[in-house]
mmCIF file as gemmi writes it, N, C-alpha and C atoms, coordinates in Angstrom:
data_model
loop_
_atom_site.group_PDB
_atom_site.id
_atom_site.type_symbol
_atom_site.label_atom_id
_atom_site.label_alt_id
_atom_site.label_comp_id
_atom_site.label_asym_id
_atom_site.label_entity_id
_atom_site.label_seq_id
_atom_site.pdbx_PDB_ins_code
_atom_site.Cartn_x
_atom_site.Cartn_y
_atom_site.Cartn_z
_atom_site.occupancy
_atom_site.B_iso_or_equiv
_atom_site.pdbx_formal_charge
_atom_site.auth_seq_id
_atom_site.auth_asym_id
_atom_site.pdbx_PDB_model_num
ATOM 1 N N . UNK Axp A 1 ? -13.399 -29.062 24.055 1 0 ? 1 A 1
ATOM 2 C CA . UNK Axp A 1 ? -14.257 -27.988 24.547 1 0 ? 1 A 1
ATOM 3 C C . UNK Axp A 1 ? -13.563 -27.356 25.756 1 0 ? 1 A 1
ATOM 4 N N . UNK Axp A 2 ? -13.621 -25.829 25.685 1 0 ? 2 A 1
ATOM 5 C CA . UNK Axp A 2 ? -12.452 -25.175 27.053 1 0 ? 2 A 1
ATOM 6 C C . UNK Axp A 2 ? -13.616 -25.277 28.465 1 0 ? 2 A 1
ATOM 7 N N . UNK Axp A 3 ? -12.934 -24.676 29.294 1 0 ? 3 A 1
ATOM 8 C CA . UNK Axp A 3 ? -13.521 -25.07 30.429 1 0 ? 3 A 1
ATOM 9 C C . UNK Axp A 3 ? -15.13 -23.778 30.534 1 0 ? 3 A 1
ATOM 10 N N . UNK Axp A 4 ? -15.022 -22.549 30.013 1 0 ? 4 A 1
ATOM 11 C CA . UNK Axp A 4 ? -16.184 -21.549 29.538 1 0 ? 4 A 1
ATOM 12 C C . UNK Axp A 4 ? -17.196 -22.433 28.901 1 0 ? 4 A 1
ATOM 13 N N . UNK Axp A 5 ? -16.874 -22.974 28.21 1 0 ? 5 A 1
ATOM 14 C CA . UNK Axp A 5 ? -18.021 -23.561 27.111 1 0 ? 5 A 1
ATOM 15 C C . UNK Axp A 5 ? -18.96 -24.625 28.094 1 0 ? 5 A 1
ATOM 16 N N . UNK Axp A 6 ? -17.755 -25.242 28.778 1 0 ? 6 A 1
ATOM 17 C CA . UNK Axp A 6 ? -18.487 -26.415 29.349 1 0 ? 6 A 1
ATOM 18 C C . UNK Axp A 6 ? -19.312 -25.704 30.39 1 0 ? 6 A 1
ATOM 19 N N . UNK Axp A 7 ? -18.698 -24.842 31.692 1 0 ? 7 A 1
ATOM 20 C CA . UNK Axp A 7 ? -19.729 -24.284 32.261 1 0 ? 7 A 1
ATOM 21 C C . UNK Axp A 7 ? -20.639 -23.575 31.808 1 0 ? 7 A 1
ATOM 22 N N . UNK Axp A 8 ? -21.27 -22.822 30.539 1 0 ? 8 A 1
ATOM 23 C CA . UNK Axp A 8 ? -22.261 -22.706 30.192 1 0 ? 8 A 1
ATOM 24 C C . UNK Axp A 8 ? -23.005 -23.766 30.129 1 0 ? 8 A 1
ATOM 25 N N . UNK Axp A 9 ? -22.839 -24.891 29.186 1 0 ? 9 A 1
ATOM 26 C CA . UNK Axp A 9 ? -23.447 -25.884 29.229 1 0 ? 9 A 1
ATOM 27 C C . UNK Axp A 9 ? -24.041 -26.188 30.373 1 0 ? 9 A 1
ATOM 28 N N . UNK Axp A 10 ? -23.064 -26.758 31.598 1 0 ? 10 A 1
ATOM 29 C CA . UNK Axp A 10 ? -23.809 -26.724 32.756 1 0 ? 10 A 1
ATOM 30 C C . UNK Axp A 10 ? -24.861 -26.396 33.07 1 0 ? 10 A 1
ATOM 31 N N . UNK Axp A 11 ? -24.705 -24.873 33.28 1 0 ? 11 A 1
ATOM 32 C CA . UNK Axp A 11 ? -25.532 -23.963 33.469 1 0 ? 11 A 1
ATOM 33 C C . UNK Axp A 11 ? -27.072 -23.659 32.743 1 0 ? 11 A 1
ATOM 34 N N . UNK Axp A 12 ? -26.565 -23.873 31.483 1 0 ? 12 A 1
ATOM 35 C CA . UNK Axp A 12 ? -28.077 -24.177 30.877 1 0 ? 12 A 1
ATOM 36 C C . UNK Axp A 12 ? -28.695 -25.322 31.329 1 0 ? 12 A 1
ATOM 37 N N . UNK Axp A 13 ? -28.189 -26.396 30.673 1 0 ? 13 A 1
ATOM 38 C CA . UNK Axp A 13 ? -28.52 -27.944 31.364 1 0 ? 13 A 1
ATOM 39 C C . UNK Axp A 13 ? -29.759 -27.112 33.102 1 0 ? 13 A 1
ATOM 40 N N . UNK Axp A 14 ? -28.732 -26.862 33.973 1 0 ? 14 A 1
ATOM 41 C CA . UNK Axp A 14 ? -29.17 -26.438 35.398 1 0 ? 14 A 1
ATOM 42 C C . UNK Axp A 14 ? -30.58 -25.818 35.23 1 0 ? 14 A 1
ATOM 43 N N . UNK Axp A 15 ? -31.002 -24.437 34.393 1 0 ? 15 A 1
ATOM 44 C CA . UNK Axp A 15 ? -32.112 -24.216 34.111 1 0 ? 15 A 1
ATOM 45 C C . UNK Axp A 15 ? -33.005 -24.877 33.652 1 0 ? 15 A 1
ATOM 46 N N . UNK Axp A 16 ? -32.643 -25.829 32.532 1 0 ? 16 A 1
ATOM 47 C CA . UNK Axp A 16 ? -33.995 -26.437 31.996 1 0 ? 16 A 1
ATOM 48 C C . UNK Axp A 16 ? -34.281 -27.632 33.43 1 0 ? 16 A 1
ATOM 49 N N . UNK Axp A 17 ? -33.178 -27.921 33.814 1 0 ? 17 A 1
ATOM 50 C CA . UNK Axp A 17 ? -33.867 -29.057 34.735 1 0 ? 17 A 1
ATOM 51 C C . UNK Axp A 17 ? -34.254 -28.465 35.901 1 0 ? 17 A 1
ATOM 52 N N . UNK Axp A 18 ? -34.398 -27.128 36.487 1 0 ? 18 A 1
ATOM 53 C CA . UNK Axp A 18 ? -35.098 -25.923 37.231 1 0 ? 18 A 1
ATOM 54 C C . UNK Axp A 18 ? -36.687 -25.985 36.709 1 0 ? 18 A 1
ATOM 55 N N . UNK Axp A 19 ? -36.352 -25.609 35.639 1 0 ? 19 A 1
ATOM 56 C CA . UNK Axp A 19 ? -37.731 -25.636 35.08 1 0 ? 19 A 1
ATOM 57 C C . UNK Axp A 19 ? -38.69 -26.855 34.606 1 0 ? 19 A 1
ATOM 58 N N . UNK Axp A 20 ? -38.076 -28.162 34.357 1 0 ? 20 A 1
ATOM 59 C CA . UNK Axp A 20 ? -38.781 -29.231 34.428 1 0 ? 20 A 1
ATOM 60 C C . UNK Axp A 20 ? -39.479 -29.7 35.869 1 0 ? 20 A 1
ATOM 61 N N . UNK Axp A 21 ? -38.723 -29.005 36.66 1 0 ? 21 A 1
ATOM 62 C CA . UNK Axp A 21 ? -38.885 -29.69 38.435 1 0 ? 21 A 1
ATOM 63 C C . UNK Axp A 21 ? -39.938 -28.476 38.485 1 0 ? 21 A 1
ATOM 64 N N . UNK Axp A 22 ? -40.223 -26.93 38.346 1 0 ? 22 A 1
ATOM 65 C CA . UNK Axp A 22 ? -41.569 -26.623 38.408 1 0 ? 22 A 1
ATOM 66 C C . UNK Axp A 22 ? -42.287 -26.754 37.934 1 0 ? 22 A 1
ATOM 67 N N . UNK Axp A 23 ? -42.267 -27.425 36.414 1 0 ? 23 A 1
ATOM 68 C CA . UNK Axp A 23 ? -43.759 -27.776 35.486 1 0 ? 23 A 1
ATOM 69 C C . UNK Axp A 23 ? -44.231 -29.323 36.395 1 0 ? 23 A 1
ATOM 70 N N . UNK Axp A 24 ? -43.093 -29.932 36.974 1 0 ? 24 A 1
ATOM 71 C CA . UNK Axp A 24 ? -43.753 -31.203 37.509 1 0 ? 24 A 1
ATOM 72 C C . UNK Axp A 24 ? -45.1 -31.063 38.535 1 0 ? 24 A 1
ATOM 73 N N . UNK Axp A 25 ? -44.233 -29.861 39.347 1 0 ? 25 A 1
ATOM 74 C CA . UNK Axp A 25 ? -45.029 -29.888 40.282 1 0 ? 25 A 1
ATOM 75 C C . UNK Axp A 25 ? -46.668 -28.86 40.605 1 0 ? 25 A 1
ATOM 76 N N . UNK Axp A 26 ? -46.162 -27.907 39.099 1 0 ? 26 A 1
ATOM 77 C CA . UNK Axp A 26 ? -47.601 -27.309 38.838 1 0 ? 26 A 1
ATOM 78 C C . UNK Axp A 26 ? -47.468 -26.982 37.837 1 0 ? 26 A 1
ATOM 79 N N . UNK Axp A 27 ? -48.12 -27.992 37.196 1 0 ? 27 A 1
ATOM 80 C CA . UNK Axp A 27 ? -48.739 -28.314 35.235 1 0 ? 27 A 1
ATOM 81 C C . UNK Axp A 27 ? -49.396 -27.544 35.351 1 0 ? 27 A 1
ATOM 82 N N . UNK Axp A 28 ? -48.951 -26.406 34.628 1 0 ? 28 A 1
ATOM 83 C CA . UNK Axp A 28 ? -50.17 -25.244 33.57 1 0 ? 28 A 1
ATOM 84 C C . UNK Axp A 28 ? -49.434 -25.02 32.579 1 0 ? 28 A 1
ATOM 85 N N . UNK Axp A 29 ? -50.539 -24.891 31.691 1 0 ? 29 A 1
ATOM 86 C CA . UNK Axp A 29 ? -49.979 -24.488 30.415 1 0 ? 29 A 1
ATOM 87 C C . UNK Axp A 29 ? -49.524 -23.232 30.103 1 0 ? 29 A 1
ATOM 88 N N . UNK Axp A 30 ? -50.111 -21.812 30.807 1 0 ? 30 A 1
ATOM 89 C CA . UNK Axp A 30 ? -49.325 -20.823 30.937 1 0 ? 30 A 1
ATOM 90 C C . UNK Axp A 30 ? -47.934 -20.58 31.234 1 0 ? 30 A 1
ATOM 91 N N . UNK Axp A 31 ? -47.93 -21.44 32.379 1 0 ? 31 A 1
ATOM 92 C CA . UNK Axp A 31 ? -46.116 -21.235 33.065 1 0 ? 31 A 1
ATOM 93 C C . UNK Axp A 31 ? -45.32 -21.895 32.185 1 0 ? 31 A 1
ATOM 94 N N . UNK Axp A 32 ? -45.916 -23.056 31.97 1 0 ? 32 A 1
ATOM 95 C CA . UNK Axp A 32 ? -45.252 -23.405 30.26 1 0 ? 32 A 1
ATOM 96 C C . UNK Axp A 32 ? -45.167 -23.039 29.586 1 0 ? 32 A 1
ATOM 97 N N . UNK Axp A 33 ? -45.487 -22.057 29.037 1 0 ? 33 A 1
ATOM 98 C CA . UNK Axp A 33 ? -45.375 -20.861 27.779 1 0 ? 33 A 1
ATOM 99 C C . UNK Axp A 33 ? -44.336 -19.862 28.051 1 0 ? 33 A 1
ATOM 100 N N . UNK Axp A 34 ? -44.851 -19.914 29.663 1 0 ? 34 A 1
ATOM 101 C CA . UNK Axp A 34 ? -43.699 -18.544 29.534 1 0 ? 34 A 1
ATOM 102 C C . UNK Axp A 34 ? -42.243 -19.681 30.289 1 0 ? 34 A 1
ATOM 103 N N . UNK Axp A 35 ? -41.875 -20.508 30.63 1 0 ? 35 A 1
ATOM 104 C CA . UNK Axp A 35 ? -40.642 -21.183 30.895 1 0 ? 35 A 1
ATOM 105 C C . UNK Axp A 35 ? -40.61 -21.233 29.508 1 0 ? 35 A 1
ATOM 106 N N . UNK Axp A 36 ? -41.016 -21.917 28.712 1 0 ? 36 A 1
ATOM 107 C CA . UNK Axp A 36 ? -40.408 -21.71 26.895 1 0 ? 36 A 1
ATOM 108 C C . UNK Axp A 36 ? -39.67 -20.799 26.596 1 0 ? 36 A 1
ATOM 109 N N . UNK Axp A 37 ? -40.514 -19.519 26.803 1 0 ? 37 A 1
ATOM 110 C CA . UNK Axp A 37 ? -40.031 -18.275 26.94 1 0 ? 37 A 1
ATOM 111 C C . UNK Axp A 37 ? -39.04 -17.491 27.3 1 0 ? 37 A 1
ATOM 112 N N . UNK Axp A 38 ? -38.655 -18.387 28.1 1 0 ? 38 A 1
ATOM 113 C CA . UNK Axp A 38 ? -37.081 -18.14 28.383 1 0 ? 38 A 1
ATOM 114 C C . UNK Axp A 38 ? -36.085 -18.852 28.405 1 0 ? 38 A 1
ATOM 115 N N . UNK Axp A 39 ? -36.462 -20.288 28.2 1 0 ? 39 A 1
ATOM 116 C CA . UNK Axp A 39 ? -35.658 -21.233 27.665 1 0 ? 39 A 1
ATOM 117 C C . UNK Axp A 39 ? -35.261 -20.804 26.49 1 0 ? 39 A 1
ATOM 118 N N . UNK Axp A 40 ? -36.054 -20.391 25.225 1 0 ? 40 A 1
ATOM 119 C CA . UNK Axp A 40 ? -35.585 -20.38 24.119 1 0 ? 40 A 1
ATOM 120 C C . UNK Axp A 40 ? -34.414 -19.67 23.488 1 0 ? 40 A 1
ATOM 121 N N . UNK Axp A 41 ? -34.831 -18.508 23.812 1 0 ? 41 A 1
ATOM 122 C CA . UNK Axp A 41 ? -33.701 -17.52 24.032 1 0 ? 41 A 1
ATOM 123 C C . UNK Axp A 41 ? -32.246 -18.061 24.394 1 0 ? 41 A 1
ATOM 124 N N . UNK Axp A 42 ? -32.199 -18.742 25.787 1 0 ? 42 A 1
ATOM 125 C CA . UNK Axp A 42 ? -31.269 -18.774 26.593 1 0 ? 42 A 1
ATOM 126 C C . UNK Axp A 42 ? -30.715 -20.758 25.409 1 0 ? 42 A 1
ATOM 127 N N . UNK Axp A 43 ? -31.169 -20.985 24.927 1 0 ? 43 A 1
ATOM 128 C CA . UNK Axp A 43 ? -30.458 -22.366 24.58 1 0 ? 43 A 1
ATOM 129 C C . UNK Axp A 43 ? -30.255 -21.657 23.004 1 0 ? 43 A 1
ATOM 130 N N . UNK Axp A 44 ? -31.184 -20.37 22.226 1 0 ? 44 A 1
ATOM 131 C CA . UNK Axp A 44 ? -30.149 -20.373 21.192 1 0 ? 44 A 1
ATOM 132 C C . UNK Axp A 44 ? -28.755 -19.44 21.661 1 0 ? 44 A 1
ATOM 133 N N . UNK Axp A 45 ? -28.358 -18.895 22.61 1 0 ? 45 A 1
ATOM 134 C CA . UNK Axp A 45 ? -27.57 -18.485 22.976 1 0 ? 45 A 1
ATOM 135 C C . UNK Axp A 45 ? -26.095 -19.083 22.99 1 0 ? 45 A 1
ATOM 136 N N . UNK Axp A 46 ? -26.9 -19.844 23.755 1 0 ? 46 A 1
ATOM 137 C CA . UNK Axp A 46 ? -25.474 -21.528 24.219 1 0 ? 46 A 1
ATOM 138 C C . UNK Axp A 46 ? -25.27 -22.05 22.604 1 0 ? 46 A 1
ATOM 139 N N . UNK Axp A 47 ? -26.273 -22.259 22.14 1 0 ? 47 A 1
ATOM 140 C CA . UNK Axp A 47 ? -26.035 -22.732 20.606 1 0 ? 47 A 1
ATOM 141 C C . UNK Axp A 47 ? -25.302 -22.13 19.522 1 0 ? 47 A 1
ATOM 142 N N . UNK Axp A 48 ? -25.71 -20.623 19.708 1 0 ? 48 A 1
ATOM 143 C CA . UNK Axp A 48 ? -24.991 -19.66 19.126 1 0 ? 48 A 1
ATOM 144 C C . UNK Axp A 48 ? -22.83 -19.494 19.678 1 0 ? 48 A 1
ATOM 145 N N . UNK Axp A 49 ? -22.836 -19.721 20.767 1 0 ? 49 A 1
ATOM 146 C CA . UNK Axp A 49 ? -21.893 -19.735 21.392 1 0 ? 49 A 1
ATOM 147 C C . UNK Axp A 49 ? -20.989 -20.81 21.328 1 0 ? 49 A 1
ATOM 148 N N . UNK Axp A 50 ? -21.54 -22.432 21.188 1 0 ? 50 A 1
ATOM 149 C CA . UNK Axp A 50 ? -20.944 -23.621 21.036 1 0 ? 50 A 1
ATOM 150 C C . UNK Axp A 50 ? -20.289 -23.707 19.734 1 0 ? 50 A 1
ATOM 151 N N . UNK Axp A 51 ? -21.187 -23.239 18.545 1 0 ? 51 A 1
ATOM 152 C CA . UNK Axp A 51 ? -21.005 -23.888 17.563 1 0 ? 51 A 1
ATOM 153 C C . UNK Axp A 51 ? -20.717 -22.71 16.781 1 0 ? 51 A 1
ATOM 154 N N . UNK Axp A 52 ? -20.48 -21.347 16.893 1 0 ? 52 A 1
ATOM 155 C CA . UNK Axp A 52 ? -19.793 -20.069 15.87 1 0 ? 52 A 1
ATOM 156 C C . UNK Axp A 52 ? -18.771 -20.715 15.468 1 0 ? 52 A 1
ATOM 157 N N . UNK Axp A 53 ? -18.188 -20.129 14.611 1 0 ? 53 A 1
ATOM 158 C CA . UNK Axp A 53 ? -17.438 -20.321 13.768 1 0 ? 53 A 1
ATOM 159 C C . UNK Axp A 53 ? -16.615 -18.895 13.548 1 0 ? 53 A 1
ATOM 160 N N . UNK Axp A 54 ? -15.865 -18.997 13.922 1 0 ? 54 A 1
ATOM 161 C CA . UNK Axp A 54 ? -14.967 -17.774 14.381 1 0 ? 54 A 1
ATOM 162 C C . UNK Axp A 54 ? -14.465 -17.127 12.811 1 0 ? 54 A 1
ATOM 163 N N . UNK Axp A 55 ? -14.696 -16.074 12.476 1 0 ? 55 A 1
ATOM 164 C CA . UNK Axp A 55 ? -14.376 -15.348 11.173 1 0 ? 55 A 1
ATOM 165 C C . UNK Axp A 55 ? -13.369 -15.563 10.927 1 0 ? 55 A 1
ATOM 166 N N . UNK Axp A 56 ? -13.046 -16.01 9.481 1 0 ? 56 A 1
ATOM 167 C CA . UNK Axp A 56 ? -11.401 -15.906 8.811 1 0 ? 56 A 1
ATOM 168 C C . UNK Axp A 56 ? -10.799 -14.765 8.946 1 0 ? 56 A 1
ATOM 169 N N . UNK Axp A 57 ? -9.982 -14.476 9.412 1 0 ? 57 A 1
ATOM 170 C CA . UNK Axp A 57 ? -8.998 -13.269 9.714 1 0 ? 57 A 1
ATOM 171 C C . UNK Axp A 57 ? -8.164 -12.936 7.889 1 0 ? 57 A 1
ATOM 172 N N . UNK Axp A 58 ? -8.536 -11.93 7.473 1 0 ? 58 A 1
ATOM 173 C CA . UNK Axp A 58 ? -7.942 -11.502 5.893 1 0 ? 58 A 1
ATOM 174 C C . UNK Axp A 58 ? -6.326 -11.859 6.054 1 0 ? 58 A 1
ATOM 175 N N . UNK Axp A 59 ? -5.725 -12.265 4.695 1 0 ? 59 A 1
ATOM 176 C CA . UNK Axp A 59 ? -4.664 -12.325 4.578 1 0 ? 59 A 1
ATOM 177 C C . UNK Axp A 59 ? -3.933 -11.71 3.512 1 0 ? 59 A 1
């Protein structure tokens, strides 16, 4: 894995555990909906990004 990939990772990793440390400290189920809300997005991103599969180039 190059050194891009891994700091995304990081970086996501960094948000969700952002956002676990404010649901700790004020459980609602709204703010939970909307942290989903932007978690989701943002981890199929990284997912989309980790694991493409780079197009066969024609020969």
């Amino acid at each position: 894995m190059n050194r891009r990939r891994t700091f995304a990772l990081v970086a996501f990793l960094a948000l969700v555990a952002f956002c676990s440390v404010i649901l700790t400290f004020v459980p609602r189920i709204d703010l939970a909906a909307a942290l989903l809300l932007g978690i989701l997005p943002a981890g199929y991103d990284i997912w989309d990004q980790l694991f493409r599969r780079s197009p066969k180039s024609p020969e």
